[in-house]
N, C-alpha and C positions, 0 to 999 in steps of 0.2 A: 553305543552312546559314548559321547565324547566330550571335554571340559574343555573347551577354548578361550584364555587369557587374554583379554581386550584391554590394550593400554594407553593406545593411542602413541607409541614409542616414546614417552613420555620417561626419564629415568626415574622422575620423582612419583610417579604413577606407579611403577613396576613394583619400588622397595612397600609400596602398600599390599600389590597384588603376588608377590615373592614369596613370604613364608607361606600364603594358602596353598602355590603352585607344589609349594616342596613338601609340603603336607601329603597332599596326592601322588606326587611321584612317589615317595614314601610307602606310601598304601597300596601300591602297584594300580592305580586306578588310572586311565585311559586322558591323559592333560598336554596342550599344548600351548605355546604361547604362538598370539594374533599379533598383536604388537600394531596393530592400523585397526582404523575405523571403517569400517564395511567389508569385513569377510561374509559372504553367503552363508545365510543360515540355513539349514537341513534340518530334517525329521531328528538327524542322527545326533547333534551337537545342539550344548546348552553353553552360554557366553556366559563368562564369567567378568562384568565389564567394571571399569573404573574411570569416570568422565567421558567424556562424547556428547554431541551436539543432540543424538539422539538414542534411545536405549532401548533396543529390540525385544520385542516382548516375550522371546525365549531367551531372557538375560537373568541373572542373577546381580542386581547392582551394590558392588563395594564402596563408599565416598572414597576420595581420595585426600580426605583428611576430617580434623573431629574440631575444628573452631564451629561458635556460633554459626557464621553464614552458611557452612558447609551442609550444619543441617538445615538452616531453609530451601538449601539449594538441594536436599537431596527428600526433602515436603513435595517436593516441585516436582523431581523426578517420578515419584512413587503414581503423582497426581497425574502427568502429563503424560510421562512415557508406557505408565503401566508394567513395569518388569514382571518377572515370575515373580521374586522376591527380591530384596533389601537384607543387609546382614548390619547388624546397629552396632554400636560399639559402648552404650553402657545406659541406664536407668534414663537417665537425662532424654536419651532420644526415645526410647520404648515409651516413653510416657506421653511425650509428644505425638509421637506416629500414633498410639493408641484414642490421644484426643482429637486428633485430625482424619484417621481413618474407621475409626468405630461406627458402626453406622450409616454410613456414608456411601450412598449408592451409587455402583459402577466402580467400587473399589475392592469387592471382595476379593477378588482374585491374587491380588499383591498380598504377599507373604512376609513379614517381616520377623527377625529371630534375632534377639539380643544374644551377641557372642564375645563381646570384649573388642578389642584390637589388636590384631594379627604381627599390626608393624610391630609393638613393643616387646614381643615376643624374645627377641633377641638381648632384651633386659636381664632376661631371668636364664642366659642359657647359659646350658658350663661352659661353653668359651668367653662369660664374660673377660675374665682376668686377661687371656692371650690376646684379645680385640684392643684391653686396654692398654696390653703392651706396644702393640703393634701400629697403636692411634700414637702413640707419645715418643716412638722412634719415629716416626713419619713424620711428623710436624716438631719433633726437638722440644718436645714438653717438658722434661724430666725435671726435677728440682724447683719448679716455679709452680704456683696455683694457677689455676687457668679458667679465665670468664670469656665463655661463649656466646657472641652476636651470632644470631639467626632469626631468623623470621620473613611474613611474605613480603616485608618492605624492605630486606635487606637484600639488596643487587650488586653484582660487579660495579666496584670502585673505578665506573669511569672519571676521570674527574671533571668535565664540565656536567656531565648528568646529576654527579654530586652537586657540586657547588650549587649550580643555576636551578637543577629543576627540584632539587631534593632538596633541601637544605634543613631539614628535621634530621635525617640521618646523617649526611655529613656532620651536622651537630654532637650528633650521638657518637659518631666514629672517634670525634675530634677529642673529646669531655673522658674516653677512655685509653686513646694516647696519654693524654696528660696521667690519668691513673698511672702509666707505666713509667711514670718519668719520677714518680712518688713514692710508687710500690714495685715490690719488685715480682712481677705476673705476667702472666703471657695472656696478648687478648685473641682471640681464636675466631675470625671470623668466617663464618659458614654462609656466601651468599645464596637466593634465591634458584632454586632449580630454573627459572622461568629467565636467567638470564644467559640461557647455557650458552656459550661461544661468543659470547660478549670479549671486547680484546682489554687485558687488566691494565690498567693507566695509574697505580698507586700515588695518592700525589706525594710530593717530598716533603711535605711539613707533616707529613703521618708516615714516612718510613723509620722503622725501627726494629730489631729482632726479634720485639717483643709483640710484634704486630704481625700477626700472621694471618695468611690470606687463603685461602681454602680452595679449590678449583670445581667449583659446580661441573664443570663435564666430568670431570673424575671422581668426586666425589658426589654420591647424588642419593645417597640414604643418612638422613641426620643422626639418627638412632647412635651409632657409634660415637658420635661424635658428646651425647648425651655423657656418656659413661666416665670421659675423660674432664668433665667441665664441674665446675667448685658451683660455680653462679653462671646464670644463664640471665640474659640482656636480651630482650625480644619484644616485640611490639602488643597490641590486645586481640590482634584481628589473625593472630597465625596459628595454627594447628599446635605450633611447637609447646606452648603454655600449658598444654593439657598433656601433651605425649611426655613435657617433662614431669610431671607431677608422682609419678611412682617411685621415684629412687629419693623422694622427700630433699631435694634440695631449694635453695633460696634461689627464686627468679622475678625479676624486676621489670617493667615497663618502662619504656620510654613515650608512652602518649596514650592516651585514655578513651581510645577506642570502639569499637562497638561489645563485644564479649560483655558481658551483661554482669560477669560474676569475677573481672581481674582485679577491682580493690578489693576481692576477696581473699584470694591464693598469694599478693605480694605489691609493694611498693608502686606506684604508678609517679614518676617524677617525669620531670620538662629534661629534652634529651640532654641539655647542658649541663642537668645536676645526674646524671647518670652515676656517671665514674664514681661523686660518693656517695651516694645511695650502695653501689659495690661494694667502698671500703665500708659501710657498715657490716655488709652481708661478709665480709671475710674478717671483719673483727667480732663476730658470733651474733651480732645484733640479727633478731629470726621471731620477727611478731607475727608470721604466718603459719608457723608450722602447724597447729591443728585447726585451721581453717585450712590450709593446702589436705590434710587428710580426708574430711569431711568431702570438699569437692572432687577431689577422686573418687572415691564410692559414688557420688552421683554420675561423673561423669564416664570413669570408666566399667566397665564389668569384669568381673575378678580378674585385676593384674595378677598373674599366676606364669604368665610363659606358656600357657595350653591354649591360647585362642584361636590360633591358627588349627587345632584341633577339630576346636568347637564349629568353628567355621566350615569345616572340610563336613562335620557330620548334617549341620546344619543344610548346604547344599544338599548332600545325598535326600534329604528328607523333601526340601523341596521341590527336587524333580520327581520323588515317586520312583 
């Protein structure tokens, strides 16, 4: 038997399906990575898949991220494509899959096991300190706070894509220069994996040192970049909001979204009043804080740094 990593070569894909692979390698257990969509499946080998058009029913399906849509979109999967199993990532979804599939004939078969999330894993591991070293020589952080833009609406700063077809985020980009012209911080921006090889066009009314620009094809796991940020600036509809919620810091909106539960965890302001909406969060102003707790125990399952554990034992069970 064999564990085949289906990512679709996806990099933003991979850093989801990454700590499980290493888990297994780890354990000396029999793992590859597929890295494409339609390897042949065998008697012998069980897919370990994260997105795809379609999801082969000797699969094991990971989401490739934990926003609201991600779980409708992975209701849909469980419904349509039939996996072996689904591996969920905290209360919020077990409870869902449980009232969607309880019951529910032609669905026994899909297996679903609350495990936490795998990607965050690297929150909790002893090389935090050395990654944060390593994040803040690479990008010249040192001595300055630093608020991170990331999220799924945030794309290589081409700049007529900015101006003309965006103009919520170049809003947002713009409202956080000016931060920098005020305070003295670095603005750290993490564009969209989905924009990889996009060619970077910064326009000149936002260059500055303190504006830093990130390279989605080189960089292409947020996670690190989590550990080195004061406040985080991100939209309702990205994964990010919830993957930041364990290290309990202040994260802000810029647009009021679908996420069901973001004026819950923090600030939702018009991208123009961003920047101070920030300086509040860096002058200690923090009327989230035990509302951000709360929705992490819903939403994730034991942030601990074990998930990826969990996850590895969790397969083994569902293949029998």
């Amino acid at each position: 038997m064999k564990f085949v990593f289906e990512y679709g070569g996806g990099r933003m894909w991979w850093s989801v399906l990454s700590p499980v692979y290493d888990e297994m390698i780890k354990r000396g257990l029999p793992a590859e990575k597929g890295g494409s969509l339609g390897n042949a499946l065998t008697e012998e080998k069980f897919h370990i898949w994260c997105r795809g058009s379609t999801i082969p029913e000797r699969s094991i399906y990971v989401p490739h991220g934990i926003s609201w849509s991600e779980l409708n979109r992975t209701v849909e999967v469980g419904k349509l494509d039939k996996p072996l199993g689904i591996l969920l990532p905290g209360p919020r979804w077990l409870n869902r899959f449980n009232k969607e599939f309880s019951g529910t004939a032609g669905h026994e078969a899909v297996q679903f096991k609350m495990v936490g999330w795998p990607k965050s894993d690297i929150l909790f591991s002893e090389n935090v300190e050395s990654i944060k070293e390593e994040m803040r020589k690479i990008f010249n952080l040192e001595g300055r706070k630093t608020i991170l833009l990331a999220g799924s609406g945030v794309h290589a700063p081409l700049k007529y894509w900015m101006m003309q077809r965006e103009p919520m985020h170049y809003k947002v980009w713009k409202s956080l220069f000016e931060l920098t012209k005020r305070r003295d911080v670095n603005v750290l921006i993490k564009p969209h994996n989905g924009k990889e090889g996009s060619v970077f066009e910064i326009p000149n009314e936002m260059k500055g040192d303190k504006m830093i620009w990130a390279d989605p094809t080189v960089h292409g796991n947020i996670m690190p970049f989590f550990l080195v940020a004061d406040v985080l600036v991100t939209n309702s509809f990205s994964s990010c909001c919830v993957e930041f919620l364990p290290l309990d810091k202040p994260l802000i909106f810029y647009d009021g979204g679908p996420q069901s539960f973001a004026d819950q965890i923090g600030p939702v302001c018009t991208p123009e009043t961003a920047g101070k909406e920030v300086e509040k969060a860096l002058d200690g102003v923090d009327a989230f804080k035990n509302k951000r707790s709360e929705w992490l125990q819903k939403l994730i399952y034991k942030p601990d740094g074990h998930a990826s554990e969990r996850a590895v034992d969790a397969i083994l069970e569902m293949v029998g």
